[in-house]
Every structure is written in structure tokens, then in C-alpha cells.
C-alpha positions as CSV (number, residue, x, y, z in Angstrom):
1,X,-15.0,81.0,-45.3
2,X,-14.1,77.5,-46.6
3,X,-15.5,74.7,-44.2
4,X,-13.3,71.9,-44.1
5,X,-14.9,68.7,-42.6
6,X,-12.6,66.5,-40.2
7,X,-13.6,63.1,-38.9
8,X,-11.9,61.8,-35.6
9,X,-12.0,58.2,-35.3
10,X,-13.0,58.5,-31.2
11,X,-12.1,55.0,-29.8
12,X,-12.7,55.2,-25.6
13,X,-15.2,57.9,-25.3
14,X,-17.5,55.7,-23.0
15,X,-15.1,56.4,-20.1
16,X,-15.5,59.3,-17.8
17,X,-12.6,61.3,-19.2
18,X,-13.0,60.5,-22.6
19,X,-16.3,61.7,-23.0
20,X,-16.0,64.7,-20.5
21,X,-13.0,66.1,-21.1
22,X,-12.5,65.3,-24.9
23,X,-15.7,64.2,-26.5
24,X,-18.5,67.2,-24.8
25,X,-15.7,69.8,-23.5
26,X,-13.2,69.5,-26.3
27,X,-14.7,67.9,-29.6
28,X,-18.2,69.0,-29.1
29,X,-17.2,72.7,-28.2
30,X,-15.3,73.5,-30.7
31,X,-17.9,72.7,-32.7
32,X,-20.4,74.9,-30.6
33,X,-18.2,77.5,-31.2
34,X,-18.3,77.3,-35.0
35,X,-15.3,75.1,-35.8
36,X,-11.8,76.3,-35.6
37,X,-10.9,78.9,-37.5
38,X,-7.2,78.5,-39.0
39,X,-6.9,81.9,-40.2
40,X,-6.7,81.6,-44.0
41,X,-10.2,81.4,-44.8
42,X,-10.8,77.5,-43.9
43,X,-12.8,76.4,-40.5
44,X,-12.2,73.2,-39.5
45,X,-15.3,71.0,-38.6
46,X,-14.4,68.3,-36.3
47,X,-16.9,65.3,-36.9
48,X,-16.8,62.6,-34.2
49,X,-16.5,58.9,-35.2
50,X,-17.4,57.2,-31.6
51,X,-15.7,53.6,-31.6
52,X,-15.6,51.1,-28.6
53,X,-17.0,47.7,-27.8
54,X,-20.5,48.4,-26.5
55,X,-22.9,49.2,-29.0
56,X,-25.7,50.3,-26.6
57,X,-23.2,52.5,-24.7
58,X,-22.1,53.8,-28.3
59,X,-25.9,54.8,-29.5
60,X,-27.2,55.9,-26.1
61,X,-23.7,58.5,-26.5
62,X,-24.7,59.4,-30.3
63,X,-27.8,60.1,-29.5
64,X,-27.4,62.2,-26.7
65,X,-25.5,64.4,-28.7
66,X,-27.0,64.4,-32.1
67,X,-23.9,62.3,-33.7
68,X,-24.5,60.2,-36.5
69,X,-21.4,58.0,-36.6
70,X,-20.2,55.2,-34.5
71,X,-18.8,51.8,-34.8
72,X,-17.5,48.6,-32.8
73,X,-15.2,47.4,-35.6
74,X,-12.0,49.7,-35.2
75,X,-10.4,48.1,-38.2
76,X,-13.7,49.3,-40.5
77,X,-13.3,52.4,-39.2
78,X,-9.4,52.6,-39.7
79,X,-10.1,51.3,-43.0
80,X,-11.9,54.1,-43.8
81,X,-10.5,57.0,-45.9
82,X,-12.5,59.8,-44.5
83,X,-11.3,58.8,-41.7
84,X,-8.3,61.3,-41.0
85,X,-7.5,61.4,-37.3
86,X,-7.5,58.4,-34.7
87,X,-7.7,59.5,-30.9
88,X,-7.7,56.9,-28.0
89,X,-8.7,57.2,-24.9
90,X,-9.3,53.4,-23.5
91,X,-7.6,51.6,-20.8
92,X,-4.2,51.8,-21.1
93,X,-3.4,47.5,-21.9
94,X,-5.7,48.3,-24.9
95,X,-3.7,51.4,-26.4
96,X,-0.5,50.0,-27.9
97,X,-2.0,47.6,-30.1
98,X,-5.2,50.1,-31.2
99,X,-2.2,52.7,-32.2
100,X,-0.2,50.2,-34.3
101,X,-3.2,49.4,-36.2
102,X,-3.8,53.3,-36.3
103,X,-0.6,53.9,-37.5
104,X,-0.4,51.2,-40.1
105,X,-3.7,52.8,-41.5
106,X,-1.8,56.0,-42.2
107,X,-3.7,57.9,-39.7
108,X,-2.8,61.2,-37.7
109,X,-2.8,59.7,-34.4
110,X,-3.7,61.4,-30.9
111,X,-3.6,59.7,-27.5
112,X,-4.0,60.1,-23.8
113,X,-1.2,58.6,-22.2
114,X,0.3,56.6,-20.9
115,X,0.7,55.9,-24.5
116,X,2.1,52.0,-23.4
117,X,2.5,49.7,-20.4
118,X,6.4,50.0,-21.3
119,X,9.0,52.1,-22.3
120,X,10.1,49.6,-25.6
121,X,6.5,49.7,-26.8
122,X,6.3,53.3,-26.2
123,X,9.4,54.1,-27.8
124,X,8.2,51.5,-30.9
125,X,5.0,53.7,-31.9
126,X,7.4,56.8,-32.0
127,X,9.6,55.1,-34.2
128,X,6.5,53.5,-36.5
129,X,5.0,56.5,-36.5
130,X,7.7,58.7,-37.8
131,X,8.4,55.7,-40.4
132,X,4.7,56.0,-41.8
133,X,5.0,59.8,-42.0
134,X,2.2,60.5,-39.7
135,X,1.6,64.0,-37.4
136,X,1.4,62.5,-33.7
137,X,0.7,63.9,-30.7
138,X,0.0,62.7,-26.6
139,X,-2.5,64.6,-24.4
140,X,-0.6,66.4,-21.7
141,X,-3.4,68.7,-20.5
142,X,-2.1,69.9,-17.4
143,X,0.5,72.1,-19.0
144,X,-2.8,73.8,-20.1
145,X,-4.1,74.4,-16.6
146,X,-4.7,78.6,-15.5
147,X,-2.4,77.9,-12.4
148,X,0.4,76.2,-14.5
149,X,0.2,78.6,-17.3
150,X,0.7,81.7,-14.7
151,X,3.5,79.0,-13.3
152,X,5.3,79.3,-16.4
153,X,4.7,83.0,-17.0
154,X,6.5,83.5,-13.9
155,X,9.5,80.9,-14.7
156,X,10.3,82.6,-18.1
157,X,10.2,86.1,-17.0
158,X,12.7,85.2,-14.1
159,X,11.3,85.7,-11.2
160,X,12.5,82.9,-9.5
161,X,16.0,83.8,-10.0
162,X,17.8,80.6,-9.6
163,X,15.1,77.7,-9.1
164,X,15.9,75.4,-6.0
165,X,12.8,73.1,-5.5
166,X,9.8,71.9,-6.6
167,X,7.3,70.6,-3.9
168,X,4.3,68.9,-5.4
169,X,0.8,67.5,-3.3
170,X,-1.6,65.5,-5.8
171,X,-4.5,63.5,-4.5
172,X,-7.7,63.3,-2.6
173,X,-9.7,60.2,-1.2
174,X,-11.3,57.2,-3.1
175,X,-14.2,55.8,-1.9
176,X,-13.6,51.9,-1.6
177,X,-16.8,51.2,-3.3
178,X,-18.9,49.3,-0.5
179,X,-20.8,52.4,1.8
180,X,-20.0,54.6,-1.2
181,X,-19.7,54.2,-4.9
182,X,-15.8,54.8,-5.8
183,X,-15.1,57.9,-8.4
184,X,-12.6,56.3,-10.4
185,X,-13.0,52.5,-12.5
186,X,-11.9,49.5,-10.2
187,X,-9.2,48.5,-13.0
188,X,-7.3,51.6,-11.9
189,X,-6.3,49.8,-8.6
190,X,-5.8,46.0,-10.4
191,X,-2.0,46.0,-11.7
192,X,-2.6,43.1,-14.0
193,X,-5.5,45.7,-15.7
194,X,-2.6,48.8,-16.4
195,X,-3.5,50.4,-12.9
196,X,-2.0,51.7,-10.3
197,X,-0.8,55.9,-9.4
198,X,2.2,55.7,-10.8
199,X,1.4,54.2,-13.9
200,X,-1.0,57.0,-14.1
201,X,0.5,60.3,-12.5
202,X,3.8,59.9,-13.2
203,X,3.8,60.7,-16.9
204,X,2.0,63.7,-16.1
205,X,5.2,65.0,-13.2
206,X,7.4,64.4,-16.3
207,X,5.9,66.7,-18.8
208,X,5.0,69.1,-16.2
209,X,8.6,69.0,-14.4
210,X,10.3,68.5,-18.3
211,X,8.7,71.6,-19.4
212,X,8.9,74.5,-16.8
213,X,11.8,73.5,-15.0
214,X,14.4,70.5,-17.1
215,X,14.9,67.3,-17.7
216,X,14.1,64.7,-15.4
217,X,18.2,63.2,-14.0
218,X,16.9,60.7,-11.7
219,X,13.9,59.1,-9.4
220,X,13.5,57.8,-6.1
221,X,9.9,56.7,-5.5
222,X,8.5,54.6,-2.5
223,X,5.4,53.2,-3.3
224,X,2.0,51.8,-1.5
225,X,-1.3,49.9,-1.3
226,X,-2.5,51.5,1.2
227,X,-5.8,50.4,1.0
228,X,-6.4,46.1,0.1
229,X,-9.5,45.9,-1.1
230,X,-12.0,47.3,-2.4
231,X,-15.3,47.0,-4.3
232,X,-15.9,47.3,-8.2
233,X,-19.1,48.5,-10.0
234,X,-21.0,45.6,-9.8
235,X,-20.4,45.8,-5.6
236,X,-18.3,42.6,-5.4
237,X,-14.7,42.7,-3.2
238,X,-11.7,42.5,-5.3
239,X,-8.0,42.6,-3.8
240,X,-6.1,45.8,-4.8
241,X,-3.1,44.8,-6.6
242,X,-1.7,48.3,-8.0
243,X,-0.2,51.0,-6.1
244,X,-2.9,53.8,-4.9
245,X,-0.1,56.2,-3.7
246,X,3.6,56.8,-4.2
247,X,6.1,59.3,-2.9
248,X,8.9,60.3,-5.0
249,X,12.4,62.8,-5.3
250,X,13.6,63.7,-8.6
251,X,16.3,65.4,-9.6
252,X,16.0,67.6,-12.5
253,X,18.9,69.7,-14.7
254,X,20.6,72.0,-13.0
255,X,20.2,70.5,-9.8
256,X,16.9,71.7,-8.9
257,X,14.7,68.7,-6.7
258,X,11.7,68.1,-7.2
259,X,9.2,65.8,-4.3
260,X,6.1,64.9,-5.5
261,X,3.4,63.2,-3.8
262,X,0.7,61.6,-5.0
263,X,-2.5,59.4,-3.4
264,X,-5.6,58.1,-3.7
265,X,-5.6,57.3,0.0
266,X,-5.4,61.5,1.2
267,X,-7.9,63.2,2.6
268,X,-7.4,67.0,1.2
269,X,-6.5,69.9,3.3
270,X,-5.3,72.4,0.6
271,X,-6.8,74.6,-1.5
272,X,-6.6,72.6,-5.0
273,X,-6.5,68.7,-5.4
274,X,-3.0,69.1,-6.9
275,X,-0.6,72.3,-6.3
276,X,3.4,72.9,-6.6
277,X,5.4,75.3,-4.4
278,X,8.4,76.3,-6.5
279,X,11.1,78.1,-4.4
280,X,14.4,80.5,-5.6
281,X,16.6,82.5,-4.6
282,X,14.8,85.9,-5.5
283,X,10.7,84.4,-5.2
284,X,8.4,81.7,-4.5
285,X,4.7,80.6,-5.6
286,X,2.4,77.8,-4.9
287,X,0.2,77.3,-8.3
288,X,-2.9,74.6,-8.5
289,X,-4.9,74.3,-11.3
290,X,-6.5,77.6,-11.5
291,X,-4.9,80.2,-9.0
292,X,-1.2,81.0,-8.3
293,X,-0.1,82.8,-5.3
294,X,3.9,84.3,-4.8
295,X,5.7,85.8,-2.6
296,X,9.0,87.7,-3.8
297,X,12.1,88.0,-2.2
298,X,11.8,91.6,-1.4
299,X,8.4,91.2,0.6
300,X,9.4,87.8,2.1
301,X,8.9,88.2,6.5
302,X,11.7,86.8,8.6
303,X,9.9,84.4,10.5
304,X,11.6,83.1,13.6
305,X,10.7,79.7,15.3
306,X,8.9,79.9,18.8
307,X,6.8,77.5,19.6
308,X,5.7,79.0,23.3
309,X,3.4,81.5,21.8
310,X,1.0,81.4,18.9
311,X,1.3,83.0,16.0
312,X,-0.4,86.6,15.5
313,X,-0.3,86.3,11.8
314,X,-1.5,84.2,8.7
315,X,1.1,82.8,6.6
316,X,-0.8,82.4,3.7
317,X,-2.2,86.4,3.8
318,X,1.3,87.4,2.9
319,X,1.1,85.9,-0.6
320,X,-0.3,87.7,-3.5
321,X,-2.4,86.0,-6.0
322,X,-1.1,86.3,-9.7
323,X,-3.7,87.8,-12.2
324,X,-5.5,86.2,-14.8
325,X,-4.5,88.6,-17.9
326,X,-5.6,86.7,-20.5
327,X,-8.8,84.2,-21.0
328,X,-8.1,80.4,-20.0
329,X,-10.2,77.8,-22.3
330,X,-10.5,74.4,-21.0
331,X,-7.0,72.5,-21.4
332,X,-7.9,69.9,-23.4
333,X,-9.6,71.3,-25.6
334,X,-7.6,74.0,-26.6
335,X,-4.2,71.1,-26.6
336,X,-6.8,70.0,-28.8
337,X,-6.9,72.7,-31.0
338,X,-3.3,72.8,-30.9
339,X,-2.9,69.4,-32.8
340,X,-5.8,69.8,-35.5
341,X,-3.8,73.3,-36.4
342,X,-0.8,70.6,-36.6
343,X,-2.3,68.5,-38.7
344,X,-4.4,71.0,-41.0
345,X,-2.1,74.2,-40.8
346,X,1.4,72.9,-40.2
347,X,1.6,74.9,-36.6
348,X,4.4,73.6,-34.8
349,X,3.8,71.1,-32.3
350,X,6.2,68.4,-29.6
351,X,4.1,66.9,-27.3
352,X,4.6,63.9,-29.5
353,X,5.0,60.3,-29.1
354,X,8.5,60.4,-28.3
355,X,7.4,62.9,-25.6
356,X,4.6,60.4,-24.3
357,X,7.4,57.7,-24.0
358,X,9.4,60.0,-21.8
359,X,6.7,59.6,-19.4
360,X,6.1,55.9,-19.8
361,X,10.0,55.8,-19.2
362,X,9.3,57.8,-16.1
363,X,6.5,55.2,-14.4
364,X,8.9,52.1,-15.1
365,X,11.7,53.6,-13.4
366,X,9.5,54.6,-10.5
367,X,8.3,51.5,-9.6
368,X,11.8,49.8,-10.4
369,X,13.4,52.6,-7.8
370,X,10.7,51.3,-5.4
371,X,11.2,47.6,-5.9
372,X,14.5,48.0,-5.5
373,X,15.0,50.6,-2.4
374,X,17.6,53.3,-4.6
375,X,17.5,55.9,-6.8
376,X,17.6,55.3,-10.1
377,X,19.1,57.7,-13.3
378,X,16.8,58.1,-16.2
379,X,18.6,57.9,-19.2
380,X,18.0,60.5,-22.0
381,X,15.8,59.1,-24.5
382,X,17.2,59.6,-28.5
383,X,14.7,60.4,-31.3
């Protein structure tokens, strides 16, 4: 076996999910596991280049997990030619212009989303990006779930029949910040800093509704603030300008409708912090992000509405879970291992830029639909 060494320009990795999710569970992994083996003899060593402003943050992170390399002058690094791959995972009014300069270097570029705070600059880095050559790609992890993965199973063998509705709950509470500390940055709920729910979950509806089910037609989306204020990490009061929860009907191909909720400001009765109930004519099934439950036509009861006596049965004991069959690695890292085979073994691969600026187009509507009061059709984006 060939060993073939790979160095990821890391630029965000400070941040919860960039060092979770992509740095330790994702990065750091695959290299646990020996590399990743392409199949032709060559193992791809990934080797982490950790970028960001904060030195201190930077060395403390190196050093906690034996890394040698890290920097807080991006262009340095992106002047680099060892350098082959650029990932970002900052706050999103920092990501367009880190990509361009990305981009211009001639680097493979891979990105959480939302890729851009609007549709034209979203739409601009897929169009410099194909100029310049470059393999692309935008995180969409949940696609990657166990629940959603058995989803899909069950959407392209048919069991659905013909798919009427998608119902989808996403949310749990956020602490304010003053009696207890808040588990998500305070920029998340400032709109001048890139936050707000919508900015942030709808780009994931759109992949997730865009690949099981079709194209997103249209949006109608009310939005919220439902909580004011609330308190950042240093404990001060700050005003919360960005929407913390939004409620929203789209319209898919085929007419299927899709109503998705999603909140900061819910208090979680269900058995996963996100799940979708898909109805159709011959089946249903309520996936989260590990389990999947259905119920098919043929074993479906015939309730009948009385409300003068309680029920004598469970509802939810009449489903049956959906089995595992296969082993489920954590999503991001194998989307990662997806996109390194892209880049190093020419595997096929479209959860691209263009993809990412689906989503971007997807949040901009939203909150137009909701400034507005109507629904809004989402025009079909051209390569």
C-alpha cells in the first residue's frame, strides 16, 4: 500500500461543530482508522492544517491532538502548495470571502453551509469555482443520518406508493444564557452576525426535501423571535435580532407538501430532536436521526373519532421499527470520505456548490415569504 499524504487547510475548527463533528469525528478518525483506503493500492492520509484567528485557541487544539500544523494567516496557508484542500467551517458572514480567496488559490474547496448570506454570492462561488477547475463540495450531513438513510431505502423501493406529505418537527430549547449557559454561540440569534433559524435550517429542509422526495416549487414561511433577549458568553444582555423559530409549507414536484417546523424556543416531546412523518397512499413512516418506524397500508387500523371514552390502545405500538442492515458511520465523516474519493479517485460526487446555493436560495425566500405574508415560487437555479 502507497500512502498518500493530504493536507486540509481547516479554517473554523475552534467552533463546537467544527471541531466535533469534522476535526475529532471526521478528520481525526479516519486517520485512527488507518487513512482511507481508495482501493487501488493508495491510502489517503488526511493531515490537518488548523487555521483561525486565535493563536492560543489554535495551539491549545494542536496540542490536544498531537497536530503539528496551524496558522492565523489564511493567505500563507492558501499560498501554500502542499496545501490541497480548503474546508471552512466559520461563521457564516466570514465564508464567502475565505472561499474566493480559496478558490483563486486553486484549491479543492469544502464548506459547511450556508455557503453565503445570499443567493448571488452563493451562486458566484459556483460559477468561480467551475471557472478555476476546482472539485467542490458543501456539507449536507443529514442525508447521512441512520433514520434518513432507512428514509430513503424505503422511498426508492416504493413503499410509499404515491408520496402525499412530508411533516417535519426540528428543535428543542435554548437556554437564554443568564440562570443557564446557552448551547449554541450568541451570534446565532444577532441577524446583523449571519443568525437566525432560517438562515441556518433551511438549507438543510432543501437538500433533505430535494433529495428523497423533489424539487422544492414554492415556500410559505412565518417567522419569530420568540424570545428578545438573551445573554452571550461573557453574561452581558444583548437584544435578539434573528429569528429563533420559523414555520413553513413547501410545495415540492409532483405536488407532494411538505410542513416543516423548526425552533429554538420548543420544549421536546418526541423521540428525536428532529423527525419527518412521510405519508402515501400504500405506507407511512416517521424517521429521526437514528430509528425509522412505518406502518403499511395493509396493517394500518381504522381508527374512529370518539372522544367520550379513552383510548384502549397505543398508537405508536402499531408501528414497526425498520432494521439497521447495514453499519452507519458518523455522517460527516463518511460525506467526508465521499469528497476526498472525489478529489483523489474521481468518485462521482453533487453536493456541490451549486447545490449549497440551492439552499441559500431557499433561506432568502423564506424570510422574503415572511416579510411579505404570501407564498413565494423558487425559481429553478441553472448551472
Amino acid at each position: 500500500m502507497t500512502r498518500k499524504t493530504v493536507r486540509i487547510a481547516m479554517n473554523g475548527v475552534t467552533g463546537r461543530m467544527g471541531h466535533r463533528q469534522h476535526l475529532v469525528r471526521s478528520i481525526l478518525a479516519i486517520r485512527e482508522q488507518g487513512g482511507l483506503d481508495l482501493g487501488d493500492g493508495t491510502v489517503l492520509w488526511p493531515e490537518p492544517v488548523l487555521v483561525g484567528r486565535r493563536e492560543h485557541a489554535l495551539r491549545a487544539l494542536a496540542e490536544r491532538h498531537g497536530l503539528e500544523h496551524f496558522s492565523t494567516d489564511l493567505d500563507a496557508v492558501l499560498a501554500d502548495d502542499d496545501v490541497d484542500i480548503y474546508f471552512d467551517a466559520q461563521v457564516t458572514s466570514a465564508r464567502e470571502e475565505a472561499l474566493k480567496k480559496a478558490i483563486a488559490a486553486g484549491k479543492h474547496i469544502y464548506t459547511e453551509k450556508p455557503t453565503s448570506t445570499g443567493l448571488d454570492g452563493a451562486l458566484e462561488l459556483a460559477r468561480l469555482a467551475a471557472a478555476r477547475g476546482i472539485r467542490h463540495g458543501v456539507v449536507q450531513d443529514k442525508l447521512f443520518l441512520p433514520g434518513l438513510r432507512k428514509l430513503k431505502r424505503l422511498v426508492d423501493s416504493g413503499f410509499f406508493g404515491r408520496v402525499l406529505s412530508v411533516r417535519g418537527e426540528f428543535g428543542y430549547w435554548v437556554f437564554e444564557g443568564d440562570r443557564q449557559p446557552a448551547q449554541r454561540p450568541s451570534w446565532n440569534y444577532r441577524a446583523e452576525d449571519g443568525g437566525g433559524i432560517v438562515v441556518d435550517m433551511f438549507p438543510h429542509w432543501e437538500y433533505v426535501l430535494h433529495e428523497l422526495f423533489g424539487r422544492v416549487r414554492s415556500v410559505q414561511a412565518l417567522t419569530a423571535t420568540h424570545v428578545p433577549q438573551r445573554w452571550d458568553e461573557s453574561g452581558k444582555p444583548y437584544d435578539a435580532t434573528a429569528d429563533d423559530a420559523a414555520y413553513a409549507v413547501f410545495e415540492l414536484d409532483g405536488g407532494i407538501v411538505a410542513q416543516i417546523n423548526s425552533s429554538w424556543a420548543v420544549r421536546v416531546n418526541r423521540d428525536e430532536l428532529v423527525e419527518f412523518q412521510v405519508d402515501g397512499t400504500e405506507g407511512s413512516a416517521v424517521a429521526g436521526l437514528r430509528d425509522c418506524r412505518v406502518q403499511h397500508r395493509s396493517t394500518t387500523p381504522k381508527p374512529v373519532w370518539n372522544p367520550d371514552i379513552p383510548a384502549t390502545y397505543s398508537f405508536r405500538d402499531q408501528w414497526q421499527e425498520v432494521p439497521d442492515n447495514e453499519e452507519f458511520d458518523n455522517g460527516f465523516k463518511a460525506q467526508w470520505e465521499l469528497f476526498l474519493r472525489h478529489v483523489h479517485a474521481d468518485a462521482p460526487y453533487h453536493w456541490d456548490l451549486l447545490a449549497g446555493a440551492r439552499g441559500v436560495q431557499l433561506a432568502e425566500l423564506g424570510l422574503r415569504s415572511s416579510a411579505e405574508g404570501r407564498r413565494i415560487e423558487v425559481p429553478e437555479i441553472a448551472p
